[in-house]
N, C-alpha and C positions, 0 to 999 in steps of 0.2 A: 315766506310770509313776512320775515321779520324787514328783509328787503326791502319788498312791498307796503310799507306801512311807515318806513324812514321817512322823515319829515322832507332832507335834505332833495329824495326823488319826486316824492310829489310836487315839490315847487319845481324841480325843472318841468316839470311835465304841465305845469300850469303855467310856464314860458319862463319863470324865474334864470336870471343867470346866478346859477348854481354849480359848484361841481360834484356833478352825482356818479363818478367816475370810482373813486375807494368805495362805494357801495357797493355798484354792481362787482367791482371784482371780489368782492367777501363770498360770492358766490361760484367761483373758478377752484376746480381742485389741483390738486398735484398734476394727476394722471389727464389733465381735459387736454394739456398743451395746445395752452393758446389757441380754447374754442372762444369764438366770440359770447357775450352774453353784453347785450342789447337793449336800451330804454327807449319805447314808440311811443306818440302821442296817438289818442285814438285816431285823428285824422291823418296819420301815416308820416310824423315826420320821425326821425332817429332824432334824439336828440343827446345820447350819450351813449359810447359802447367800450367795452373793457377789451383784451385778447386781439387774436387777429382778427382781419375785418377781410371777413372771405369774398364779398360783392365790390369791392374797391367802392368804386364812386357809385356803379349800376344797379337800380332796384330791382329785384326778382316781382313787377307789379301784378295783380291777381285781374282778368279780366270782369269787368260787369262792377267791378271793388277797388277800382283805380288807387284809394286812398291808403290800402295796404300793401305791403309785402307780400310774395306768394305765403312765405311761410308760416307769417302771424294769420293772414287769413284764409287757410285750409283748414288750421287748427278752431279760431273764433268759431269759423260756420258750421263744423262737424259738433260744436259743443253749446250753440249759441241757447242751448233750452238750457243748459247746466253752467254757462260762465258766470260764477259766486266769484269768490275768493280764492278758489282751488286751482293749482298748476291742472295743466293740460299737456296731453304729451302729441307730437303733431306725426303725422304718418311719415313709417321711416322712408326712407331712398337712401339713390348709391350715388356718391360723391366720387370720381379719383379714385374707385376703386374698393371704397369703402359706407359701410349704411352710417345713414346720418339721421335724427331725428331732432326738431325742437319741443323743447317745454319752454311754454307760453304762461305767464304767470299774469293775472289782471291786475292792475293798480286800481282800487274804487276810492271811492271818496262818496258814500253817503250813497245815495242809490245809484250813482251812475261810475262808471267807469273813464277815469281819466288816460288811461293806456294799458301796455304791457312791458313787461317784463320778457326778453324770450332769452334764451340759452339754447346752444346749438351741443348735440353730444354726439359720439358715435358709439357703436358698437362694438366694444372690443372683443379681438379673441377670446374664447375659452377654452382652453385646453383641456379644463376641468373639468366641463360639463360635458364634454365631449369623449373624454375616457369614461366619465362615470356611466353616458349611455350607452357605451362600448361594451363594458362591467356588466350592465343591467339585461342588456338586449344583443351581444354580438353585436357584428356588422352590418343586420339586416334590416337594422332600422336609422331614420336619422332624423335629427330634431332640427326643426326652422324657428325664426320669428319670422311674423307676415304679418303684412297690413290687414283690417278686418273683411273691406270687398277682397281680399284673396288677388291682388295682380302685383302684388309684390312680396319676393319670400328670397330671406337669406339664408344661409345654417347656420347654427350654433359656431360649427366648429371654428370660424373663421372670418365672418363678420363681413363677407362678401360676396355680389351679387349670386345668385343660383337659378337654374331652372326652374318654370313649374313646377312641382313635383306633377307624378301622373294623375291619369284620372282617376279616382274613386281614393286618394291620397284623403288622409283630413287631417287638418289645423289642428 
């Protein structure tokens, strides 16, 4: 929020040449290694991004939504009755091997929204959480994160893609 609220992003995002670049990266941690994290104009331009830049030049564009990114607009439209001021977290996938998801932050300015904010994260291993359910339940059980329509599920233990589970399996 504190991001989202810096005077220096919102003018870029109201076209200002500004550099709104030491902003977005006050939001990269240690452990992201060089995920990007991204400032959009609502009408889909980049206009500043910190880390690596995993689309090089090419937009991931969203059919029917020309003016976004796939990624900012999965997330906007699955939220569009709740996008306030609150991050959003965008359904995960598998990148190279590995689940990736974005959190999508809105920049507003008074009732309307001048852009976003997105940060790209993945899902790291847990080793932890994955003995502790070893600890708690044997072998016979195993924990996922999954998208909420259920067509995407990885495990815990390892943060990469997995089978369905079976049928009569639940979330």
């Amino acid at each position: 929020r504190a991001v989202a609220n810096d005077s220096v992003v919102r003018r870029a995002l109201r076209g200002e040449r500004v550099d709104a670049v030491p902003a977005l990266a006050r939001l990269a941690q240690p452990s992201d290694s060089g995920m990007p994290v991204e400032l959009w104009t609502r009408d889909g331009r980049r206009v500043a991004s910190s880390g690596n830049d995993i689309r090089g030049n090419a937009l991931d564009v969203a059919p029917g939504r020309p003016e976004l990114p796939r990624h900012i607009a999965r997330t906007v439209e699955a939220n569009a009755d709740r996008l306030t001021d609150s991050v959003r977290l965008g359904p995960l996938y598998e990148e190279n091997g590995r689940v990736h998801f974005w959190i999508i932050m809105p920049v507003r300015s008074g009732d309307g929204v001048l852009g976003y904010i997105t940060h790209q994260r993945r899902i790291a291993q847990s080793p932890q959480a994955a003995q502790t359910l070893r600890e708690l339940s044997g072998d016979s059980a195993s924990m996922y994160y999954r998208n909420l329509d259920g067509r995407f599920w990885a495990p815990v233990r390892g943060g990469a893609m997995a089978p369905l589970p079976a049928a009569g399996a639940r979330g």
